[in-house]
N, C-alpha and C positions, 0 to 999 in steps of 0.2 A: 349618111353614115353616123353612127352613134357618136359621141363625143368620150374625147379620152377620162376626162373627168366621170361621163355617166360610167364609162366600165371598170374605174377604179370603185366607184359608189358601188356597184353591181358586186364585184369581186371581193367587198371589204364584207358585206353582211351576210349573215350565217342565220341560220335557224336550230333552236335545239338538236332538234332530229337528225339534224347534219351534224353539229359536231358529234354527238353518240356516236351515230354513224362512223364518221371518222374515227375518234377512237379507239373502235373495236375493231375497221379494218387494220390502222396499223400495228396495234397490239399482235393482230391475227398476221399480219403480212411479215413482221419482223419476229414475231415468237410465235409461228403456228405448235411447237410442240405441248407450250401450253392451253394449247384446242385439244393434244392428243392426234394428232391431224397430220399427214405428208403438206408438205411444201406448195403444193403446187393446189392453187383456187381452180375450181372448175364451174364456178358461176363468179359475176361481178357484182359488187354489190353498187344499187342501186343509192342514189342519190335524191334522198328527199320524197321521193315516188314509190309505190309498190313494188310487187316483185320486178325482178327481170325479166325483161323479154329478149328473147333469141335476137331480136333487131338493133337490140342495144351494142351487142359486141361487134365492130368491125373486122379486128382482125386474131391472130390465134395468139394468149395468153403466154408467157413467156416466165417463168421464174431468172433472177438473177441468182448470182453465186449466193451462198448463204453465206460467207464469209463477206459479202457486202449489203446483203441484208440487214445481217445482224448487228448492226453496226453501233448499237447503242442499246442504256436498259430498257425496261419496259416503258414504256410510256401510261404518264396517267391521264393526262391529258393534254393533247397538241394542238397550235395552234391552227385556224384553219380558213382556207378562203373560201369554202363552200356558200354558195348563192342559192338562191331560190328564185330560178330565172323568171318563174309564174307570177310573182308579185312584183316584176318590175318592169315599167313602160319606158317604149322607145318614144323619145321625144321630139326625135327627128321621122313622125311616119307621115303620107302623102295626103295633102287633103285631099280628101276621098267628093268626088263629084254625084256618083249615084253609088243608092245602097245594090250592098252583093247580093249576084243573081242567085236565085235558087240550085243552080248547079255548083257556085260558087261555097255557098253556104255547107254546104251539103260533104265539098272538099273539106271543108273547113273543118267540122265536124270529125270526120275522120281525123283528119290531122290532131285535133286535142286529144282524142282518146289514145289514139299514137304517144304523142307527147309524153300523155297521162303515163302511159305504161312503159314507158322509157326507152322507145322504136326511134331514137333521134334520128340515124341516119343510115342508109345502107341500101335499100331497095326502095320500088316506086311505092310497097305500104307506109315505108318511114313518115317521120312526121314534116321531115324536111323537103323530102320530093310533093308532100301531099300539098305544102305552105306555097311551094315554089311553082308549083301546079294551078293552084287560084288565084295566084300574083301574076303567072302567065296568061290568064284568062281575062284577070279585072285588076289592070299594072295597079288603080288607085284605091287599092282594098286594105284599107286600114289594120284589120283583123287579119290579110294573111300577111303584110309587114313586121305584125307584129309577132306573129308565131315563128316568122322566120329567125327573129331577133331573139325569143326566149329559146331555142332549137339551140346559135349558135351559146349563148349564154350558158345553156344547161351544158354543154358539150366543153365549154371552156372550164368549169367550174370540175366536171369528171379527168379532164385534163389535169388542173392542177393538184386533184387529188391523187391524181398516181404519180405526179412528179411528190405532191409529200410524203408518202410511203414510197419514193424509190422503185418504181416500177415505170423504168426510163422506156421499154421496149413497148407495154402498153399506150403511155404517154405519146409515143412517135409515129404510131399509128393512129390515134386518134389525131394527132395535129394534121395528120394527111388529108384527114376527112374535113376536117376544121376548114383549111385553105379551099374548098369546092364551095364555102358558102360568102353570100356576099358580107364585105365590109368586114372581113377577118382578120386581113392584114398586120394592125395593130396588134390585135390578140396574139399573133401567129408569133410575131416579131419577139412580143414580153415571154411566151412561153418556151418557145425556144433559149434564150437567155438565160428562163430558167432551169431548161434542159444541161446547157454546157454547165451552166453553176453545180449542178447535181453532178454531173459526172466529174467534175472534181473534189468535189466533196465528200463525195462516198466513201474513197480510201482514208481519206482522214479521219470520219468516222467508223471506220472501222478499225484501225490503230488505235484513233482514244477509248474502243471499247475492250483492246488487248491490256492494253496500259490500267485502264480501269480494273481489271481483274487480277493483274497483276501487282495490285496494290499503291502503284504510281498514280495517286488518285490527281493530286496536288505539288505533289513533290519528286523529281527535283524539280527544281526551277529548270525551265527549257525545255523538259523530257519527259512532262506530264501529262496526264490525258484534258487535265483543264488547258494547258495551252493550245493543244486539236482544240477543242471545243471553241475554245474565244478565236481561234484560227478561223473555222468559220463559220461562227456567227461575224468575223468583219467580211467574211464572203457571201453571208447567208444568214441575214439578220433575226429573220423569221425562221431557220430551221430546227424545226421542232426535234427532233432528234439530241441535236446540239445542245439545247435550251435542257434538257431531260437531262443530259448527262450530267450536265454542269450542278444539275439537282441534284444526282449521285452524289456527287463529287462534293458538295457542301455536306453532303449528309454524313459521306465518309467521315470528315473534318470533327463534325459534331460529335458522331462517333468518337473520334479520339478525346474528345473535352468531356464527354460522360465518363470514360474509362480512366481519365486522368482524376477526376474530382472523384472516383469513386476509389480511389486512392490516397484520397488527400492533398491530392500537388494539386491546390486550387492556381499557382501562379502559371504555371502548362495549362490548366483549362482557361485560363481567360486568354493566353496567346493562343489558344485553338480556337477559341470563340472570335475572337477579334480575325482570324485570316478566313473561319465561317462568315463573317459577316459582309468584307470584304468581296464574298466569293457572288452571295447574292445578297444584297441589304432587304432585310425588315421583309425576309420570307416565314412563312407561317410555320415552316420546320424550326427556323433561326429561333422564330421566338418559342416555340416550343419547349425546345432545348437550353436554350437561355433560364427558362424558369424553371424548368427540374434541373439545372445545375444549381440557379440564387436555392431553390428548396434543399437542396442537399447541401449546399455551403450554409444554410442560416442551421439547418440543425446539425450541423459538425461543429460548428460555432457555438451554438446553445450548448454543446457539451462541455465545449471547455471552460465556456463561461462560468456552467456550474461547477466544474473540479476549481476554477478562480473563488469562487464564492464559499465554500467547502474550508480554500485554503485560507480565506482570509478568517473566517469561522474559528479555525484552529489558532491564528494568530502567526500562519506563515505570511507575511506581506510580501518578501521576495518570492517566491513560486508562485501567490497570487498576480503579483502584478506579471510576470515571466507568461503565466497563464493568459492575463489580458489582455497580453501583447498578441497572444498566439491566436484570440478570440478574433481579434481587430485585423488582423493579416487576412482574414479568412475571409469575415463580414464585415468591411470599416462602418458600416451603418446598422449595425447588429442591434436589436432589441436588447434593452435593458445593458450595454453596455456602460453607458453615460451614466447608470446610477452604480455601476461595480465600480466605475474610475472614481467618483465620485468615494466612495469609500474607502478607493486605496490613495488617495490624497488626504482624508481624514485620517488614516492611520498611520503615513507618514508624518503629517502635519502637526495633528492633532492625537494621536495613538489610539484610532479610531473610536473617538468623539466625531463629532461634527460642531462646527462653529452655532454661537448663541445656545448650544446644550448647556442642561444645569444638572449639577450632580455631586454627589458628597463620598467622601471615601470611609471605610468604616476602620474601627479603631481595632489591630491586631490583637493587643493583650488586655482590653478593657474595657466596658460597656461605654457606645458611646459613638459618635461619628463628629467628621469634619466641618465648619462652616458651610454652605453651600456655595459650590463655585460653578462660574462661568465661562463657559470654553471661548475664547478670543481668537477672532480672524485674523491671519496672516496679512500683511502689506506692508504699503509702507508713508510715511508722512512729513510734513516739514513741522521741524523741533524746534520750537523757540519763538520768537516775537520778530516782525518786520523792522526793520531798520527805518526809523525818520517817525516811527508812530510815538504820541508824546509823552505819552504814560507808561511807556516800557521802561526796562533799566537796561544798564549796561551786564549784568548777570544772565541774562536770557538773549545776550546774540554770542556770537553770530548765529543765526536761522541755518537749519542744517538738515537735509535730507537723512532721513533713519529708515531703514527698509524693517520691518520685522518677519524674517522667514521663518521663523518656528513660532508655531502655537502652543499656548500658553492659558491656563486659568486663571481665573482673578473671583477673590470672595466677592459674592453680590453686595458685600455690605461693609461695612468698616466693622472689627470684630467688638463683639460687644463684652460689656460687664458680664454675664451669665457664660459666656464663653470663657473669659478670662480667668473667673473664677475658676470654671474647671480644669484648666490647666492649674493655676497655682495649688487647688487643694493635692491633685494627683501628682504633680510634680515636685510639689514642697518648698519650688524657688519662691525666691522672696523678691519681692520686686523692688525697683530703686525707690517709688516712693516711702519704702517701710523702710529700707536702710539706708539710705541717706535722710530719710524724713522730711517729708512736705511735698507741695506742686502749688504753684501760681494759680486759681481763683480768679473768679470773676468777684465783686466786692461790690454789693448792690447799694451800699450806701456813698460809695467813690464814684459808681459807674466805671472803675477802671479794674483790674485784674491786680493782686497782690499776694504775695507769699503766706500760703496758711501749711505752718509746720504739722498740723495735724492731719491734712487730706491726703490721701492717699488714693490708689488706682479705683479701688470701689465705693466713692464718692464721685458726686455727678460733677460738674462745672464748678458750681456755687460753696464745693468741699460739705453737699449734705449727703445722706446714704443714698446711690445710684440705683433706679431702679433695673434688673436683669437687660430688657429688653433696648434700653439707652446704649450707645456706645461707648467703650470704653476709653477714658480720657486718665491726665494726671500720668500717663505710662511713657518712659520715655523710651529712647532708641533700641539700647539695650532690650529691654522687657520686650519689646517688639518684637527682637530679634531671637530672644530666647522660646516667645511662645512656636512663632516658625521652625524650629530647631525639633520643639517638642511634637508636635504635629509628623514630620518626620519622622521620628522615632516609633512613635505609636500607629503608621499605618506604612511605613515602607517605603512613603513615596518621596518624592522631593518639594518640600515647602519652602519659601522663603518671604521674604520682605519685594517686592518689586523694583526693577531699577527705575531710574527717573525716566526712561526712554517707555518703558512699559508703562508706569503712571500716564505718562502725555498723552501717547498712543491713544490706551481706553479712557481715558478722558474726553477725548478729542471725539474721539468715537467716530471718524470720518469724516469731523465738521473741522474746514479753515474757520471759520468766522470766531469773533473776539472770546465767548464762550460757546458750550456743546449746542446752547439751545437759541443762539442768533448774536447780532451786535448789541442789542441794548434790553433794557428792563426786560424781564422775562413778560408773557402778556396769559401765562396761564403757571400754577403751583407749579414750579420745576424743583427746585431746592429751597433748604433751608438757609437761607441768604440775608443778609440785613437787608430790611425796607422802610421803605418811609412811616408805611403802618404799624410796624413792630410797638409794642409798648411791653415796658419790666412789669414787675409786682407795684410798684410803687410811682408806675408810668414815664417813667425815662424812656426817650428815644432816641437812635442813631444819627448822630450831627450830620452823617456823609452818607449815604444806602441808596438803595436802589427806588426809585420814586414813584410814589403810586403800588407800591408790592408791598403786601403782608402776608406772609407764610402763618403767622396764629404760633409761633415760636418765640420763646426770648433766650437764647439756651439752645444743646442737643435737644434736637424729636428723639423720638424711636425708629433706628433703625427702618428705612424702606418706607416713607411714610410717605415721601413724594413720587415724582416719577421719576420712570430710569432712562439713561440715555439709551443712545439707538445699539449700544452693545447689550444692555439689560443691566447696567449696572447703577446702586445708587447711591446717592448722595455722593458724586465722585467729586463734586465741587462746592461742598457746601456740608451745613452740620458741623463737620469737625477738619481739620487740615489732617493728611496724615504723613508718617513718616514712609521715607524710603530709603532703598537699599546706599545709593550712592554715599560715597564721599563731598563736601562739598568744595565745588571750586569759585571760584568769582568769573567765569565764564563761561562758553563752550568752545574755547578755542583748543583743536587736540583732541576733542570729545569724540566716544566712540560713535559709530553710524549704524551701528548693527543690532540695538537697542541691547544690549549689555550695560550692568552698573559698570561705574568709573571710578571703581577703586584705587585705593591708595593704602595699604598694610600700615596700620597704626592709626590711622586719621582720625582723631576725636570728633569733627563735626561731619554732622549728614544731612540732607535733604530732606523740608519738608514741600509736601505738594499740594494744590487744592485747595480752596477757600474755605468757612468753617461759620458759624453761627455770627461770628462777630467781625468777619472781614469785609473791606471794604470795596466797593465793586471794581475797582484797580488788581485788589486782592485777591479778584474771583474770577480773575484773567485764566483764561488753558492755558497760556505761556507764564504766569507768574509761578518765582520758587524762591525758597529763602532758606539760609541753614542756621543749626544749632546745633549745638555741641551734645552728644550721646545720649546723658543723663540729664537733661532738659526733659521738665514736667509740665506739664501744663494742659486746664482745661478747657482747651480749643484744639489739641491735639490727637488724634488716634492713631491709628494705624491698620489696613488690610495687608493679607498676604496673598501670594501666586502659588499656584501649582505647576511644576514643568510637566511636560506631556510625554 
């Protein structure tokens, strides 16, 4: 007797042709009106073999109710146990002692073309009486064992063809015949099993096909045609019918996630897509669907992104970003979002600039533009000098967190004599060094700095004539603060002098370390700083400097002559010290955190920041600062301004 294992092997494999075959009978068996066709088959269809023969049907053809027929949609393809008894060996057959007799053979013969043409069983020409006929003659004939075995095999496999299309009265009749052959038992046993499985399953199939058209595809819970379906499939694992619906039934879903997004309620399409996916995961419909919804959500998205883009254009930044939000609900991984946020934090931040831009404002009522300024990055830093380090003073603690949330412009350069001048000719103001007269002097025969009544703003350091390109020194707080005023006036916008919290900032330029460009001696031109190599006109050099550095300076360079820190700005610690906006106090205790100056209404002295031609490397600390009183001159001094955004 075959072993249970071989007839599960036997029952599991299918051949193309078989499942075609299958198919199109159950297409045909549960929707004949789509043949155009009555009900009722009047030939069977064969099984892997040619046509039908008369010998094949045992008993008279039965249609079921169509109301239990129909019990499901069409099928596109079901699964199927169809065998192809001909290609598989019994491995229980008898060893055969002598070869078969020529009468034997000859049965034999007949029998395969029987076979062949699908005569399984019924009469003494079948293929079954023919097998069992030369097994009765020569018991140990291998070849008619064998035919007996593919007979019952072909006959079990037409069997559970009609139990999968539902044609239980077919089915019951051939299991009759099934039982007249040897070793069937087991078969007999499984397909009966499958018989009662079927008869209870067909109603329920056919309710989830009412349910189904009645639009209960999935919903409600309880009372849907998906709950029949998973009903039983836990009765009927492999029922194709079942399996089918349940396709409907996702497809319905999906349906609903297209008509939702094509609506715009992309947050209903993803809760349909999600109970789709649920229904059968990472089916080919699923994904289908899936990606003409992402394509109809990315270009519902691209639209709005562009009315975002449109509005930020215009200089609406609320309806842009209102906009952005609406892009990112839609598509959070949308193309080209990341560069629209991107510009509506510039325009917040920075008044759509973007950080390290440089750019000049031009002058409303008169030929002419602004300094060129640099757009500065938001953040934030620690202000001031460490506590216990030995060279610090007591001015620069306590050390104190300063956040800077708004961006802010700062001139690339400390303003120059050529700049300067243009304000005074066009303004008229007179600076403090012409009306109070003088500024402090460097004094190349002292080597020390002393009062020359005669120099004034456009003289260099030394009190000689400045050339344009030099920065402008001898200017004090005041003048400072008037040229910033001026500037304002002649372009609309808001200029000023910088607080001390903005100086450190872009100073610092993101570096803790002692200065912008490391702990000690610079190792390549960064600024105009005192060095050891330095030499005057008359070769005086710095008792105290930086060792091993020569800048080729004795004095102001020109403007931007070294390099810039990592915000783009230059000479922010070196060349010339400049003023800032602050009041001065003799600490930071109380000091604002939000890099706002620390004003005091009246305060005659102010901050200066920054190291300068002739400071000493103590002096050219990020943390060092020192005040002076308003109209304080001096040619170690300048001054840049900010632009707020």
């Amino acid at each position: 007797m075959p072993s249970n294992a071989n007839l599960r092997r036997q029952r599991a494999l299918g051949g193309a042709l078989g499942i075609i075959v299958l198919g199109f009978a159950l297409s045909y068996h549960f929707f004949p009106r789509l043949f155009h066709v009555n009900p009722v088959r009047n030939t069977r269809p064969a099984l892997s073999v040619g046509a039908t023969m008369p010998g094949s049907r045992l008993l008279p053809e039965h249609v079921p109710a169509m109301s239990e027929l129909n019990a499901g949609p069409p099928l596109t393809l079901a699964p199927t146990t169809v065998i192809l008894a001909h290609k598989h060996k019994n491995e229980n057959l008898p060893k055969q002692l002598t070869a078969d007799t020529p009468a034997v053979q000859a049965l034999l013969l007949r029998a395969r073309k029987a076979l062949h043409a699908g005569q399984l069983i019924g009469d003494k020409d079948s293929a079954a009486a023919l097998f069992a006929q030369a097994l009765n003659e020569q018991p140990d004939s291998r070849a008619a064992a064998q035919g007996l075995f593919d007979v019952r095999a072909r006959l079990v496999a037409q069997i559970d063809q009609d139990i999968a299309m539902g044609d239980t009265d077919t089915a019951q009749g051939l299991l009759g015949s099934l039982r007249t052959l040897p070793n069937a038992a087991e078969d007999v046993k499984q397909l009966e099993a499958n018989l009662k499985t079927l008869a209870r399953v067909r109603p329920m199939l056919a309710r989830a096909a009412g349910l189904l058209q009645q639009g209960k595809a999935d919903r409600p819970i309880g009372g849907s045609a998906l709950d029949l379906y998973r009903e039983v499939q836990q009765l009927d694992p492999q029922n194709a019918v079942a399996e089918q619906g349940i396709f409907q039934v996702q497809r319905a879903v999906l349906d609903r996630a297209l008509a939702a997004v094509a609506q715009n309620k992309f947050a209903e399409a993803d809760r349909e897509l999600a109970e789709a996916q649920a229904i059968r995961p990472g089916s080919q419909q699923m994904r289908d669907v899936t990606k003409r919804v992402d394509d109809m959500r990315e270009q519902n998205a691209q639209g709005v992104l562009s009315q975002a883009r449109s509005a930020l254009d215009a200089g609406n930044v609320a309806m842009a970003t209102t906009l952005a939000k609406q892009a990112e609900a839609i598509s959070p991984g949308l193309s080209g979002l990341a560069e629209v946020e991107q510009r509506l934090t510039n325009a917040r931040l920075y008044s759509s600039y973007k950080p390290g831009q440089v750019f000049t404002d031009q002058y409303v009522d008169l030929p002419g533009k602004t300094p060129a300024m640099v757009v500065i990055p938001t953040g934030h830093f620690e202000m001031g000098a460490k506590a216990g380090i030995s060279d610090n003073t007591d001015a620069e603690l306590p050390q104190h967190e300063v956040s800077i949330d708004k961006g802010f412009a700062m001139a690339r350069s400390a303003i120059t004599v050529g700049q300067f001048r243009q304000f005074v000719r066009a303004s008229g103001y007179v600076p403090d060094s012409v009306k109070l007269g003088g500024a402090s002097v460097y004094d190349e025969r002292s080597g020390a700095m002393r009062e020359d009544t005669d120099a004034t703003w456009a003289d260099d350091y030394a009190g000689h004539k400045a050339a344009a390109n030099l920065p402008v020194v001898n200017v004090s707080w005041n003048d400072a603060e008037a040229y910033a005023n001026w500037l304002s006036q002649r372009t609309g916008k808001v200029y000023r002098l910088p607080s001390e919290a903005e100086f450190e900032y872009a100073l610092r330029a993101g570096t803790t370390t002692r200065y912008w460009w490391g702990d000690g001696t610079p190792t390549r031109l960064v600024e105009n700083v005192t060095g050891s190599g330095d030499r005057s006109k008359m070769g005086r050099h710095w008792s105290h400097a930086f060792r091993h550095y020569s800048d080729g300076y004795w004095g102001p360079a020109p403007v931007m002559s070294f390099a810039p820190n990592p915000f783009g700005l230059y000479d922010m610690d070196g060349n010339v010290s400049e003023w800032v906006d602050d009041c001065w106090h003799d600490n930071y205790v109380r000091a604002p955190n939000n890099g706002t100056a620390w004003i005091n209404p009246g305060c005659s002295a102010h901050v200066i920041r920054g190291g300068s031609w002739g400071s000493s490397p103590e002096q050219v600390r990020s943390a060092w600062r020192q005040g002076a009183n308003s109209d304080v001159r001096s040619g170690r001094v300048g001054f840049r301004v900010v632009r707020e955004l």
